[in-house]
Residue, then its C-alpha position, 0 to 999 in steps of 0.5 A: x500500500x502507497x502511503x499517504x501523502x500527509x505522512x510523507x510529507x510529515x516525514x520529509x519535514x522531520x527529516x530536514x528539521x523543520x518539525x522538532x523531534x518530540x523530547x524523550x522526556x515526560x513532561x512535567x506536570x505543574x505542581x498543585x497550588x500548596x503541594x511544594x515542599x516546605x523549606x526546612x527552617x533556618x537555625x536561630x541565629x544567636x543574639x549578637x551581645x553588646x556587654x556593657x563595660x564596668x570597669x573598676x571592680x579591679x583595682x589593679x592595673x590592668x597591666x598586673x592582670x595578663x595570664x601567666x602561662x605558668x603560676x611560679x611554685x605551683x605543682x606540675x599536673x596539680x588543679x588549682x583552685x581559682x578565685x571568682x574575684x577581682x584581685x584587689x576589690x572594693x568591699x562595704x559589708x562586713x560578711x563578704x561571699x568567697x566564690x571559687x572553681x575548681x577543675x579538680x574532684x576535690x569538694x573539700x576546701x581550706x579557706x584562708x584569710x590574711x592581712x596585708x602583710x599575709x600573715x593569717x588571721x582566720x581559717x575553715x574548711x569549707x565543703x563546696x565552692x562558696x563561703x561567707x564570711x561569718x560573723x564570729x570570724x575576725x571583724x573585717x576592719x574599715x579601711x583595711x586590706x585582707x587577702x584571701x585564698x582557698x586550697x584542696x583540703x585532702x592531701x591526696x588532691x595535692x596542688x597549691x593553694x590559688x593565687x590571692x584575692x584582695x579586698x579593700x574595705x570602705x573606709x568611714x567617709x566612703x560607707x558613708x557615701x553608700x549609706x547615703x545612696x542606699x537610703x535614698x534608693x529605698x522603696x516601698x516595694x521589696x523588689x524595686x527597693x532590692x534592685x535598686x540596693x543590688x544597681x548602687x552596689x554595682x554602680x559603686x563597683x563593689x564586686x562582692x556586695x552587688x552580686x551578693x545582692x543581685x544572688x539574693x534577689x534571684x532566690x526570692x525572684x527566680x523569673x525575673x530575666x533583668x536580674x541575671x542579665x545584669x548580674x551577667x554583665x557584672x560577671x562578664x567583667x572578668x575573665x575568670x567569671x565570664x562561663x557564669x556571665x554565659x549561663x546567666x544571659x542565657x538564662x535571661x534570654x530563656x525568661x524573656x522569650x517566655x514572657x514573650x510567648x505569654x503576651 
């Protein structure tokens, strides 16, 4: 059978180009409306953070404060129990908070105080990282400075004791001068009145009063974001507290996106 002349011609024009060869793919069907996959969400940037410098916790030079890459007469592969304070800090109460880390096992520490001329006036052991000063200790006299250091309590922890920390207590005209402050921050509300004892500590730059005062207040107001995230910028001042100043912002900025949610 001849064929026809259509399927001829079809054929001469595929032939020569002019009709384009069908694709050899499928075609591809538009998606429906909403069945595109969803994108995977992006991951939270963190916050960028601006820490407001408070300098004059320290009142050594800054010059006094860079690392050593090794602490003189201290033992080789021996931990060693770190201050959580400034070198040489102001202080207006009588009953100071000692704070330290330790990266050792040890629980079990001796904690020394001397006066300016290192020669000890008081000593306990201590179980944990933290010790207030009791009142049945040697008064703390105004105008003077102490130096204090803690150390492994157990022979089989060994090591050396940490390097001092200083304190500088007020003397008479400067309480005085706080006094004053704190007197006029007073409030009748507890809160407010207890922030504002906790900022005018802070503004005083006395390290062991306002974070005494800001820790008090996080015990009785666990939820309040403003006080870890001022504590925070307190600790951020050191190097030695800066892991705490990380734990409290991010214990502020939990509490706040909390609080957000509820609104």
């Amino acid at each position: 059978m001849r064929p026809r002349l259509p399927s001829l011609l079809a054929a001469a024009l595929l032939f020569s180009g002019v009709i384009p060869a069908p694709s050899q793919e499928k075609a591809q069907t538009p998606p429906k409306a909403g069945a595109e996959k969803a994108k995977p969400a992006e991951p939270k940037k963190p916050r960028a953070r601006v820490v407001t410098d408070l300098s004059g916790f320290d009142l050594l030079e800054s010059s006094k404060l860079k690392k050593q890459t090794q602490v003189p007469g201290a033992t080789r592969g021996m931990a060693r129990p770190v201050a959580l304070a400034p070198r040489l800090g102001k202080v207006y109460g009588d009953q100071p908070t000692f704070s330290w880390k330790f990266e050792g096992k040890a629980k079990n520490f001796l904690f020394v105080l001397q006066d300016d001329a290192r020669n000890e006036l008081f000593h306990a052991e201590v179980t944990g990282y933290e010790y207030r000063y009791p009142a049945t200790a040697p008064a703390l006299e105004p105008g003077k400075t102490y130096f204090w250091t803690v150390e492994v309590a157990s022979a089989m922890f060994g090591g050396e004791p940490s390097a001092p920390a200083g304190l500088l207590l007020l003397n008479a005209a400067q309480r005085a001068e706080v006094e004053k402050d704190l007197a006029a921050a007073a409030s009748a509300d507890s809160y407010q009145s207890g922030l504002a004892r906790a900022r005018t500590f802070r503004d005083r730059r006395l390290w062991y009063d306002a974070l005494d005062a800001y820790s008090g207040l996080i015990a009785r107001y666990p939820d309040r974001a403003e006080l870890y995230e001022e504590r925070g910028t307190i600790y951020a001042q050191l190097e030695a507290t800066k892991a705490l100043a990380d734990q409290d912002f991010a214990r502020a900025e939990k509490l706040g996106e909390r609080g957000a949610s509820r609104k």
